[in-house]
N, C-alpha and C positions, 0 to 999 in steps of 0.2 A: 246820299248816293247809294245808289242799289250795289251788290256785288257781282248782279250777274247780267249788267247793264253791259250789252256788247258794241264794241267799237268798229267804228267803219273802216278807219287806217290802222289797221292792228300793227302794222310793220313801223307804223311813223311814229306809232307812240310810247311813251317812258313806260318803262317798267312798273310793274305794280308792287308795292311796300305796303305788305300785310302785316297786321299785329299777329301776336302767339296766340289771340283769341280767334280772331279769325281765321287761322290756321285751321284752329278745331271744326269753326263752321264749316268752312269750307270742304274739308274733309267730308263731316258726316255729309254735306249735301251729295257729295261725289258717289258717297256708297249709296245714297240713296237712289239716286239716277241711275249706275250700273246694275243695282236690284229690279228695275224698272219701276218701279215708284208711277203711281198714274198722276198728279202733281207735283210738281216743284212747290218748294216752300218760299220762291221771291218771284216767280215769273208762273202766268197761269198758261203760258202753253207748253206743255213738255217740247224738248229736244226730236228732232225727226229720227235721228239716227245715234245710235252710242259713239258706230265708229265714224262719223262726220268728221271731221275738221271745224273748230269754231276758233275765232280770234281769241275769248278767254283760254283756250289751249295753248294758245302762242304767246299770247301774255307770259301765262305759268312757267313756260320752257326756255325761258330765258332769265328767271330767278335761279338764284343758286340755293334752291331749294330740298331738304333731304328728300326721296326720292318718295316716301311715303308721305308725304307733308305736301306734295303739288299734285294740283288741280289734276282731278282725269287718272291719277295714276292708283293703282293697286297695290294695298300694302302685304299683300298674301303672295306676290309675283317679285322676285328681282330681279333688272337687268340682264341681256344675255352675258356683258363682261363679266358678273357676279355668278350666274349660276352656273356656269361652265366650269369654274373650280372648285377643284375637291382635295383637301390631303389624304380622304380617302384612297385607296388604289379599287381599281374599279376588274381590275383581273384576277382578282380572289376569288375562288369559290367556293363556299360553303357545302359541306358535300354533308348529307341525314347521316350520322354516327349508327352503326350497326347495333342491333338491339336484338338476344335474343329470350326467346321466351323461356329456354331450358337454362337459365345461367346459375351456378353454382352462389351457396350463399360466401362463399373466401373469394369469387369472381366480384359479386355485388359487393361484399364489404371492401374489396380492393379498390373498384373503380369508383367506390364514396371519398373513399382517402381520409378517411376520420370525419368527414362534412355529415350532420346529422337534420335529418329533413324538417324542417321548420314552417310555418306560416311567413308570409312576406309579410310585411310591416307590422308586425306582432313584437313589442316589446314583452322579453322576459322578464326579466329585473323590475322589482319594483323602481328603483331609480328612473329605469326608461321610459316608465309609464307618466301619459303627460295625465296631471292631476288638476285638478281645479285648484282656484284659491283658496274655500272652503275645506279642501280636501287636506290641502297642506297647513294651512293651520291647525286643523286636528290632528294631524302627525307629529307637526311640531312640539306639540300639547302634550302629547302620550307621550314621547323619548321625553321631554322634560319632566313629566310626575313619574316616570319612572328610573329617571336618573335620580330627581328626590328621593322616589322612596328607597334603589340601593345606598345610598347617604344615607339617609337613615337605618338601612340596617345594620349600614357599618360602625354607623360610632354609637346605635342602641345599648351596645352594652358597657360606654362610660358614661350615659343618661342614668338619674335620676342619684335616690339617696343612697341606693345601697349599688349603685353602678362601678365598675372593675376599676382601678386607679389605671394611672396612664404612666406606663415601665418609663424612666429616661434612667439611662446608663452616663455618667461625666467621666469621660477619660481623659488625664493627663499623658501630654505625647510629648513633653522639653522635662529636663530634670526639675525645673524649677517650681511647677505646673502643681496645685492643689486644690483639688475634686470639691476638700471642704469648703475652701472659699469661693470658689467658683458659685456653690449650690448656697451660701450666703448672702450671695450678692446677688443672685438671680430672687430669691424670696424681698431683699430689704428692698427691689426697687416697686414690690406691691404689697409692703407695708406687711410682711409677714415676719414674725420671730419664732424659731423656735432652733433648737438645739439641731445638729448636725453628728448624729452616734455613726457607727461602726455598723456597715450591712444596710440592708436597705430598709425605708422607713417612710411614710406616710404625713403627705404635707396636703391638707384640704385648704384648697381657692375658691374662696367664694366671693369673689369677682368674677371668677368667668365661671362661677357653679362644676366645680371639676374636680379631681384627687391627682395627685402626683405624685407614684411611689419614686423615688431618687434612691441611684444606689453609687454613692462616692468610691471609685475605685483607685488603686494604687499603680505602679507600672510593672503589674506582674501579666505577663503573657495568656497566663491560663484564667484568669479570674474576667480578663480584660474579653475575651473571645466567650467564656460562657456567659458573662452580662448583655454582652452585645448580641446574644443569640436568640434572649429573650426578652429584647428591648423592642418598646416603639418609637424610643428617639433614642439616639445615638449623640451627645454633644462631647464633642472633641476639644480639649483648650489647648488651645497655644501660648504661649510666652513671647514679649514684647522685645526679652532682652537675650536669651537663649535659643538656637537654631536647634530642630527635630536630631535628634541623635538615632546611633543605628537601632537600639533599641525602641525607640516612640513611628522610628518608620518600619520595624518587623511588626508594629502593633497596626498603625496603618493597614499594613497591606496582607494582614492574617484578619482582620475585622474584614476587610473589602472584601476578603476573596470567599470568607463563607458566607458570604449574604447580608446584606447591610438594608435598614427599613431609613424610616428618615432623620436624615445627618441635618445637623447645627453644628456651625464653627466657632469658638469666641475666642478673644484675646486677655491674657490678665499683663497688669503691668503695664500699660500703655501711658498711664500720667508719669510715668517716672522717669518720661522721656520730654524735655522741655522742652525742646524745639516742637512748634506746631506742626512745619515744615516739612521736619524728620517723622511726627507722627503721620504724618501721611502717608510718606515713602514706605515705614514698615506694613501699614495697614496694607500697602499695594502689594510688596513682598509676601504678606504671606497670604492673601487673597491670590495670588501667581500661584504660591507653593500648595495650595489644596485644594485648586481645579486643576493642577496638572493629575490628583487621584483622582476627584470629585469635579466636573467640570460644571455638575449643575449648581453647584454653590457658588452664588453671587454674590453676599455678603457676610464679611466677618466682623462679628458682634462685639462690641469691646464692653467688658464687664466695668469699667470704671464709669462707664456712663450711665447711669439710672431711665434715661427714657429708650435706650438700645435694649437694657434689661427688662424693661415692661413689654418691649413690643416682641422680644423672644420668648417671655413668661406667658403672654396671649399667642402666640404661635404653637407654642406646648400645648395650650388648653382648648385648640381649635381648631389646629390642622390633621386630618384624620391620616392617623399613617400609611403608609403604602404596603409595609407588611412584606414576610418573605414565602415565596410562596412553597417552598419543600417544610418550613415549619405551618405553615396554614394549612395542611393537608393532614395534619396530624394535631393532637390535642398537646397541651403543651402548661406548664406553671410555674412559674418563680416561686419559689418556697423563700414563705417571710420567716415562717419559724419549725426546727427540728426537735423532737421530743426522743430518748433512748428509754425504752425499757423492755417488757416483754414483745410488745409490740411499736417499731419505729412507726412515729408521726410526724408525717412532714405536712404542713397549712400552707395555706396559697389559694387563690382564684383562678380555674379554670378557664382558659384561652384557646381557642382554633376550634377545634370539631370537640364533640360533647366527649367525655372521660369515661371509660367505660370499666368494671372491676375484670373483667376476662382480659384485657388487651395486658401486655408484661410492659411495665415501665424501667425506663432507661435513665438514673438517677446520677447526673455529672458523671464523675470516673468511680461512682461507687461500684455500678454494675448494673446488672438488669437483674429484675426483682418482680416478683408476683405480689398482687393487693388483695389484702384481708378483706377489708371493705372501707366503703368512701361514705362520710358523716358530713351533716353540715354543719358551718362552723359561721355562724352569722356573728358581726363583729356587736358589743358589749352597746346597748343606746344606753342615753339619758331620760328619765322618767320622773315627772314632779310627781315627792310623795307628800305626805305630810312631812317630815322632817327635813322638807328640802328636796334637792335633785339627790338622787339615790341610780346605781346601775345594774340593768336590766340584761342578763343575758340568756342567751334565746338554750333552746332544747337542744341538744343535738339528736340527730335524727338521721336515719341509714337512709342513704340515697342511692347508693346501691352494692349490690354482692356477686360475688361469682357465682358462676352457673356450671352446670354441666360441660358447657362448652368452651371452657379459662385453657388459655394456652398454658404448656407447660415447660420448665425447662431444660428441653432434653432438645439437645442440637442435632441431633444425627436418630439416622433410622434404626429401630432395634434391629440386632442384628439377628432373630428368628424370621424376620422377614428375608431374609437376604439367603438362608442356610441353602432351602433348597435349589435357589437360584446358583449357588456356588458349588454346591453339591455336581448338577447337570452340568456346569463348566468345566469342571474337574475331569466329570466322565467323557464330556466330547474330546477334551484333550488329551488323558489318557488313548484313546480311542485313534485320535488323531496320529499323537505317538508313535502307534504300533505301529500300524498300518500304515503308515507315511513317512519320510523325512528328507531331511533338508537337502536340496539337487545344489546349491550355493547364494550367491547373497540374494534376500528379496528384491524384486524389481515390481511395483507395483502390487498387483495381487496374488503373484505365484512364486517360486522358487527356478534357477534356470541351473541346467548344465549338471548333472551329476560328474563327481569324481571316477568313480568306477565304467558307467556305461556312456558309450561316446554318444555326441549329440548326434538324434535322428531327425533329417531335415522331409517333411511332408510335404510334397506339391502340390499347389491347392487346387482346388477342383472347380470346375462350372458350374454354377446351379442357379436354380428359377429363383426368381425377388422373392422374398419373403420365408426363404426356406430359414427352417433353425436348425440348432446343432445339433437337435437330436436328428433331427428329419436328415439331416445334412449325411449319415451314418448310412442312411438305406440307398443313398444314390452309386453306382461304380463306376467307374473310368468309360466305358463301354455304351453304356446305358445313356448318356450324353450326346443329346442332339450335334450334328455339328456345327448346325445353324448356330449364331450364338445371338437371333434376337431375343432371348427372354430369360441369358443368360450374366452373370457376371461375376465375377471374382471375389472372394471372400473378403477381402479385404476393401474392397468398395461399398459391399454392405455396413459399415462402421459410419453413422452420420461425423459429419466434421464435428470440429470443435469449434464452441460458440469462439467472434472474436475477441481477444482480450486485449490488455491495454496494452502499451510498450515494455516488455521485460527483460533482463540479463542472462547473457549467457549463461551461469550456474543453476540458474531457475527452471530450466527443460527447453522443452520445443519452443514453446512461445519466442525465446530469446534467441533462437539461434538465426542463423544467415541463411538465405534462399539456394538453391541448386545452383554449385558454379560449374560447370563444362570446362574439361580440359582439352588441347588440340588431340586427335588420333594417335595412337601411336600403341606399343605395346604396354600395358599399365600392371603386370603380373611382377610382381617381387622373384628374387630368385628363391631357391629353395631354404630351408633351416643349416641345413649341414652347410652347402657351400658358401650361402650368403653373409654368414656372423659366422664371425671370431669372438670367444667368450674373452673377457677383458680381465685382464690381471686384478687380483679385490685389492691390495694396496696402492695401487695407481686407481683403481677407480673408488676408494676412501676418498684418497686424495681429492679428487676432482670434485664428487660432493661435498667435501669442507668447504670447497673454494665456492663452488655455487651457490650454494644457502648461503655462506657467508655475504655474497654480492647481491645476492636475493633480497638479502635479511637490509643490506644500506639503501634498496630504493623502497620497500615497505614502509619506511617510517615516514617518507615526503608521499606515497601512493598507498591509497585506503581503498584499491579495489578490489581487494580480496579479503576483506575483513575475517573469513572464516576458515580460512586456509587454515590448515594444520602443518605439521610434520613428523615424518614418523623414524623412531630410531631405526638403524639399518637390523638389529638383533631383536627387535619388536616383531611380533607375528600380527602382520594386521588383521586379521580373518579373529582373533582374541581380542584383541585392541580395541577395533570397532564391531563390538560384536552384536550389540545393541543398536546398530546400524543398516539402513536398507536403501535401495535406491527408489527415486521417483522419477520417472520419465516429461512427466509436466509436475512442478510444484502446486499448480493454480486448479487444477484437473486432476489430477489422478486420484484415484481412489486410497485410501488409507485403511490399512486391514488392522485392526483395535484388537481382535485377539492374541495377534502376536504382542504387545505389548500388559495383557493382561499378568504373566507374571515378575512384570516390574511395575508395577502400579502401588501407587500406596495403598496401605491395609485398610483404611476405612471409606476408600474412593466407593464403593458400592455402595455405602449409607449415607452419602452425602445426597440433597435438596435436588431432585430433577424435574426442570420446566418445563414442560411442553409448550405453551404458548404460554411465554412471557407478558405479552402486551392484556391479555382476556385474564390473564392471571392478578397483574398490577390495577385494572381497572374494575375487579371485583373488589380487590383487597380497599382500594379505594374510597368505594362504593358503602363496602360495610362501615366503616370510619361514618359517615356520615348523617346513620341510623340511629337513636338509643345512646344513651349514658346520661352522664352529667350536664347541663345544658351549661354554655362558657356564660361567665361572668359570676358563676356562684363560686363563694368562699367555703372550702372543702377541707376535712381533716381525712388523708390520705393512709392508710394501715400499711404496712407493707410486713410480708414475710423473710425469715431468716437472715437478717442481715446480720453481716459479722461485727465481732464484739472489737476488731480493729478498726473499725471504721469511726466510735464513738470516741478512741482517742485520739484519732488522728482530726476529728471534724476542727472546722475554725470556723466562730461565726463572721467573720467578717468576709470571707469571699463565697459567692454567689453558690447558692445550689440550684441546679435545674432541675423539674421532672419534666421527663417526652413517654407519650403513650406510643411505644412501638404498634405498627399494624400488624397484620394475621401474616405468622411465618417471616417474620423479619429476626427473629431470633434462630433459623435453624439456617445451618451451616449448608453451602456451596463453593464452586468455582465463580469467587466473582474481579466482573472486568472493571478496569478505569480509566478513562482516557485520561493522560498525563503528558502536561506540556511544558518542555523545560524551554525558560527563557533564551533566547539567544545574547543576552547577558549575564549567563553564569559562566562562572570561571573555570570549572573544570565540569566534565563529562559526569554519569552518572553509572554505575556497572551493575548489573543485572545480580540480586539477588545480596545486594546490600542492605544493611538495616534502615530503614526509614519510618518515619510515624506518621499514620497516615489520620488526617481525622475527616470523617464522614458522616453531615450532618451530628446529630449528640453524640457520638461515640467516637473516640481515640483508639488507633490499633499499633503495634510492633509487628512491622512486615518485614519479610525477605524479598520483592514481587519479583515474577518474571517480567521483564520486555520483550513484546512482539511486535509486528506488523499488523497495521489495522484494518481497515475494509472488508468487502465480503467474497469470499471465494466460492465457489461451486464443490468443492469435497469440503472446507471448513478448515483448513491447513494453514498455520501463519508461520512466518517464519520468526524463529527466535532471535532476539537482538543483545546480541554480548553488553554493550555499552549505548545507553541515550545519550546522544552527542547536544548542545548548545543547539537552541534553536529549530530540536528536534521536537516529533509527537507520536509516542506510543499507546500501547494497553499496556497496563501492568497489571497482573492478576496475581493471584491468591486465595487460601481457602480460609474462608471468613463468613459472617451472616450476612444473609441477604438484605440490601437497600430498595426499598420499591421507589422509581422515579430516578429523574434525573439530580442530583441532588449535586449540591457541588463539594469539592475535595481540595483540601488541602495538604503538602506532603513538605515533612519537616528533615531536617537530618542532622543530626549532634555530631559534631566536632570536636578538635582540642580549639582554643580561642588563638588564631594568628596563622591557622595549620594550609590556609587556602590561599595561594597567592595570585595576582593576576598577570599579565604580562611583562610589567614592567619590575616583578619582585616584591613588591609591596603585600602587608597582608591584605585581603577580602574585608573583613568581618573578625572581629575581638569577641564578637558572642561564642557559646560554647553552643548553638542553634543558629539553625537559619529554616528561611521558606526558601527551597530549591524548586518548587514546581507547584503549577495546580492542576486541576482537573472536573472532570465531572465524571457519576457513575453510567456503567454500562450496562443491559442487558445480561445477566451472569449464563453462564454454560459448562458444562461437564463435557458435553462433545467438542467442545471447539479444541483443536489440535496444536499445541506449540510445537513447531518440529527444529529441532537445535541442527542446525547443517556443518557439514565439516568436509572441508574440501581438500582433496587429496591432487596435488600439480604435479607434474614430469614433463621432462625437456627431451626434445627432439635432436635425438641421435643420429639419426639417416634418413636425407628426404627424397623417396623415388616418386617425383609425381603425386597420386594420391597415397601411395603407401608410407607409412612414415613409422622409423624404431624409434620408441619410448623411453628412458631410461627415468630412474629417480623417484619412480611414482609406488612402485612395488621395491623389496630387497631379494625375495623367492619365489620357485615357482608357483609353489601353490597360492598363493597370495593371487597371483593373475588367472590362475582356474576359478580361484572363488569367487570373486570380483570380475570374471568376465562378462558377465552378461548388462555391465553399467553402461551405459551413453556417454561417451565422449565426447569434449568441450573446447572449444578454446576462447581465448578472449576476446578475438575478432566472428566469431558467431558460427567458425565451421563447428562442425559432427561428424563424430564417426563411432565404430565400435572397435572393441578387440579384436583381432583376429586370431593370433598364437601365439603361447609364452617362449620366449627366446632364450636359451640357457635356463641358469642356474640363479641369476641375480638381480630379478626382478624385472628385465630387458622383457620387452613383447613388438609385436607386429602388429599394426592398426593401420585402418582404413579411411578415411575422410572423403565429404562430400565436395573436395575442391581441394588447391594446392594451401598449403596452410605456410606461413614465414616460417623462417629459421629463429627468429628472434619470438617468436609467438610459444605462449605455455600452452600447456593440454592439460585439461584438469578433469575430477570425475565428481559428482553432490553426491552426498550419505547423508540419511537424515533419522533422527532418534525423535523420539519425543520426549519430552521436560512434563514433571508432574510439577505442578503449583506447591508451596509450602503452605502452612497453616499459621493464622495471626495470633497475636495474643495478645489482650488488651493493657493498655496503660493503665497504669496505677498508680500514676509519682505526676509533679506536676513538669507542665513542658520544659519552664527555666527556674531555676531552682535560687530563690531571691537572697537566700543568704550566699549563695555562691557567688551570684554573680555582683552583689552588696560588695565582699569582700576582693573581687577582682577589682573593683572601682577604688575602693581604699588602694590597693595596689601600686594600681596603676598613680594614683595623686602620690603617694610616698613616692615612688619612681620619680613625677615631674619636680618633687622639691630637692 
């Protein structure tokens, strides 16, 4: 039966049920016919007409057929019900965007809006780019051999015969815990014997072709922290039957916090637990207790099982360590053996960047020290002679010497560089001197208000944009258009200040409250004479007893005046604080350094100054990674002048390190460190307390300051009396520069029981703790600690805006000198001085709005704090016979 066989009774007959195949035909014939087609492909006489009416049309129009799917119909056309709707809206108009040909390039980059003109479908990225399958296999290919080959450059230098041994540090963290058996039982499970001495010592595996220098340590703090400094594994033992004591957890978390490479956990003592059941339970215990420090340790190893101890002894000899990377930036050695005589020899294999004889090495707590020269020290082979194996050792041979260019050590600048810079400072301020002096207290950059000549007030003038102050000189009152279009007020010429973040009233402008408006009315105070009664002084004793007294019982529940002062009434504050000045914005204003130049410390001019730290630290860098000793060779290291106490006090059994300090990391500066104290320590920390700080190889004895950290526009922080719980400052001090961010630890020695926590109990039975850590900063000579001291007085009489002051001053001159500060209160109004009132410190002030009765008024003074100078440790951190004999102590005590 044809398809396009037409029907006589189209009305009378059934419907037509087409396949999905004939769908398709049907279709294309349809488009074929409406193309006009001069045949049809089933019937050979075309159609008379397109828009005829034929029975196969009436057929189709009574299937429930999609609309493009039936006979006759257009699939490029839809229905009128379909195309009449739009979610479009159709009363929009798009109107050509103005475009002009003169537009400024801040016009154009404004109307980009950051948008940077690109190709349409131009992927940048190589990711975006679509790649053939060919393509991506050879991608593939290349990031694999060259992931090989960094693998291979990393562990090239524990390959072959004479290749670097692999550092593992055993520390014991339970009392019970020993490093010796631990490292015995790690050898017997791949069939090695040998002796286990004192210090560290060379174990060759040739199962997995590798060397393992092991250095068994005891539970001394300082031995346990320089091994781990120079280790490429880190194994930690626990005990099966003993819990971590305070001691094995300050070893913990003084290992974590200077930088830790790759850590193993084991257990000793596990069979002496019979129940299987219960060894499980502890295995899970203490797997809980060393991913709460370590969360990537998954399993803890139990030394009494022999195939646990093989597959850790293969873990040692084939996982490449991860390495820290402020000691991989610098050259570095575990010294195996010390030699004393005219010249110290310390031996070791060179590690991190190549060893150079100019760079100054920084050798444990001995000190920092300059190198004679560096020999090579290749270890003793075996050689069949004739009479057998007989030993062969190699030449030594200079591998290299100082040059011309050998740092030296001398921390600070000679001071003939400095003379005539001091010389010229001397004469500006002699000069200054003469010619000038002090009007009363600094406010910013000038001095205000002389004592003798009354303040002359200038009304400012009109003048054209762009005039300066000189120019500003030759214009006169007269001479001033009245027009004032090209005119404007001196004070309008002053660009705003950038905006800053949310600040405190004591802090300046930034923190104060906006303009309040008060109703009309007359707001003029009455005069001096009529308006004040000078007040009786032992009734107004009195009164201040009672106030500071009731001041002084909400202080202690309210810490928002941490810097408030107060001053005796017999105290002359203009003496007092005389080293004091004000700033109108803490975060903005300017800070004038001359005036502090003669309170500065004596050697602040020859200390270390950076101009660009970041170009500085990435040359210093730079050069490290040029020339010297190339790592993995065995080195006999020279060193000069070291003192003849060092050779009695040496022990061989805990760890020596050598670090090649970089270029200028021996001369002194202002340096910073951010220090973050837990919000579980027990008490507060106070500014310019003893602490030891260690940073990277080096131990220091600090007093530091705390500030406020971020960055301001003058450089200005404010100084912080006490780091509270939970807090995060800078502490700085004057010490040698650290290039990089390096990380810090900071300790602080106590009596043992002396810190309690809330409920009464001691803290801590050690005579040490780790109170905080940190990382290093950028160091700076400019950067400004400014110590503030706030001066508050209560509101005596409130007219409206005008309001008496008492409490804040005792005299008058005191409010002459000090007139020209900003006033504050705690709800954010301002105001100034206006005139001292009596004899006893009373004044008249003015405010931007009504201020409470119960509200203080306070005034900021601000000094600068010079940094103290560090001075390096030389005793170790916990002192083992002390803290031996606390432990005897304490057992006699429990019997």
């Amino acid at each position: 039966m044809s398809i396009r066989t037409t029907q006589k009774n189209a009305t009378s007959a059934p419907p037509l049920t087409l396949s999905p195949s004939l769908y398709s035909i049907r279709y294309s014939i349809d488009r074929l016919d409406q193309r006009g087609s001069p045949k049809s492909l089933f019937s050979p006489n075309p159609p008379a007409s397109s828009s005829a009416s034929s029975p196969r049309s009436t057929i189709l129009a009574s299937n429930s057929l999609p609309f493009r799917f039936k006979a006759g119909g257009d699939s490029s056309k839809m229905p009128g019900a379909v195309t009449g709707h739009s979610h479009r809206p159709t009363t929009k108009a798009s109107n050509k965007p103005f475009k002009s040909r003169h537009s400024t390039k801040g016009a154009l980059r404004n109307a980009a809006k950051g948008k940077v003109a690109e190709e349409r479908g131009v992927r940048k990225t190589p990711h975006q780019q679509v790649m053939s399958k060919f393509d991506r296999r050879n991608r593939n290919k290349q990031l694999q051999l060259q992931k090989h080959k960094e693998h291979l450059q990393e562990t090239s230098i524990f390959a072959g015969k004479d290749g670097a041994p692999r550092n593992v540090a055993v520390i014991p963290l339970c009392s019970d815990g020993d490093a010796t058996e631990a490292i015995k039982s790690l050898n017997a499970s791949i069939d090695i014997e040998t002796e286990v001495p004192e210090g560290a010592f060379r174990v060759p595996v040739d199962r997995f072709k590798q060397k393992l220098q092991y250095f068994p340590l005891k539970r001394d703090l300082t031995a346990c922290l320089d091994a781990a400094r120079v280790a490429d594994y880190v194994v930690l033992v626990l005990s099966a039957e003993e819990e971590v004591d305070e001691l094995g957890e300050l070893i913990l978390r003084s290992v974590e916090g200077q930088g830790l490479s790759t850590l193993f956990t084991v257990v000793q003592g596990l069979n002496k637990i019979e129940s299987q059941k219960q060894r499980l339970s502890v295995l899970s215990s203490l797997k809980s207790y060393i991913t709460h420090f370590h969360p990537e340790q998954d399993k803890v190893f139990s030394l009494d099982n022999r195939q646990e101890c093989s597959n850790l002894m293969r873990s040692l000899c084939s996982t490449t360590p991860k390495g820290i990377r402020w000691r991989d930036e610098r050259s570095w050695m575990l010294v195996e053996e010390v030699k004393f005589g005219e010249s110290t020899v310390l031996t070791g294999v060179v590690r991190g960047k190549g060893l150079k004889a100019d760079r100054l090495v920084q050798v444990g707590d001995w000190g920092t020290f300059q190198v004679e020269k560096i020999t090579a020290a290749p270890l003793a082979r075996r050689k069949r002679g004739e009479e057998g194996m007989i030993m062969e050792e190699g030449a030594e041979e200079i591998l290299d010497q100082p040059t011309e260019d050998r740092d030296d050590l001398v921390d600070l600048a000679p001071e003939e560089d400095r003379m005539e810079d001091d010389d010229d400072n001397e004469m500006n301020d002699g000069m200054t001197t003469m010619t000038t002096s002090k009007k009363g207290v600094l406010l910013d950059d000038h001095h205000y208000f002389s004592e003798d000549e009354p303040e002359a007030y200038t009304a400012p003038k009109k003048l054209p944009k762009g005039t300066s102050q000189y120019q500003a000189a030759w214009y006169l009152d007269d001479d001033v258009s009245d027009s004032g279009s090209d005119m404007e007020e001196d004070d309008e010429m002053e660009d705003d200040d950038e905006e800053e973040e949310a600040a405190r009233p004591e802090d300046g402008e930034e923190g104060l409250a906006g303009y309040a408006p008060t109703e009309a009315g007359q707001t003029e105070y009455p005069q001096t004479e009529g308006g004040f009664i000078q007040p009786d002084a032992d009734e107004d004793a009195k009164q201040l007893e009672a106030f500071r007294k009731h001041k002084r019982d909400e202080a202690q529940d309210d810490l928002e005046f941490p810097d408030e002062i107060e001053l005796h009434p017999h105290v002359l504050a203009r003496e007092r604080l005389a080293k004091y000045r004000g700033l109108k914005s803490l975060r903005s204003s300017p800070w004038q350094e001359d005036e502090d130049r003669a309170y500065q410390p004596e050697d602040w001019e020859r200390l270390l100054k950076i101009q660009d730290y970041q170009a500085s630290k990435i040359r210093a860098s730079r050069e490290a990674l040029v020339g010297g000793v190339a790592p993995g060779t065995r080195v006999h290291v020279y060193l000069k002048d070291v003192p003849a106490t060092i050779q009695q006090s040496y022990n061989p059994s805990q760890p020596v390190t050598l670090f090649s300090l970089l270029r200028h990391e021996y001369k002194k500066t202002a340096v910073n460190f951010l220090i973050n104290l837990s919000a579980d320590a027990a008490a507060p920390i106070k500014a310019k307390e003893e602490l030891i700080i260690q940073c990277g190889p080096r131990r220091f004895v600090i007093n530091p300051l705390f500030s406020q950290g971020g960055n301001t526009p003058n450089d200005v922080h404010k100084y912080c009396r006490y780091l509270h719980p939970g807090q995060s400052a800078v502490a700085t001090f004057t010490g040698p520069i650290t290039w990089g961010a390096v990380p810090t630890l900071f300790f602080k020695r106590q009596a043992p029981g002396s810190v309690l926590n809330e409920d009464g109990e001691p803290v801590s039975n050690l005579p040490l703790s780790l109170i905080a850590t940190g990382t290093a900063l950028p160091p700076s000579t400019s950067r400004v600690i400014a110590k503030r001291a706030i001066l508050t007085g209560h509101p005596y009489h409130i007219h409206k805006k005008i309001v008496t002051i008492r409490y804040m001053f005792f005299n008058r001159e005191d409010v002459e000198w000090f007139k020209a500060l900003p006033l504050w209160t705690r709800r954010g109004r301002s105001g100034f001085i206006k005139e001292a009132l009596g004899t006893h410190g009373y004044f008249k002030a003015t405010f931007d709005g009504r201020i409470n009765p119960q509200d203080s008024v306070g005034v900021s003074l601000y000094k600068r704090v010079w940094p103290r100078n560090a001075k390096q440790l030389d005793a170790p951190l916990l002192d083992a016979a002390a803290l031996q004999q606390e432990v005897d102590e304490d057992a006699m005590d429990a019997e």
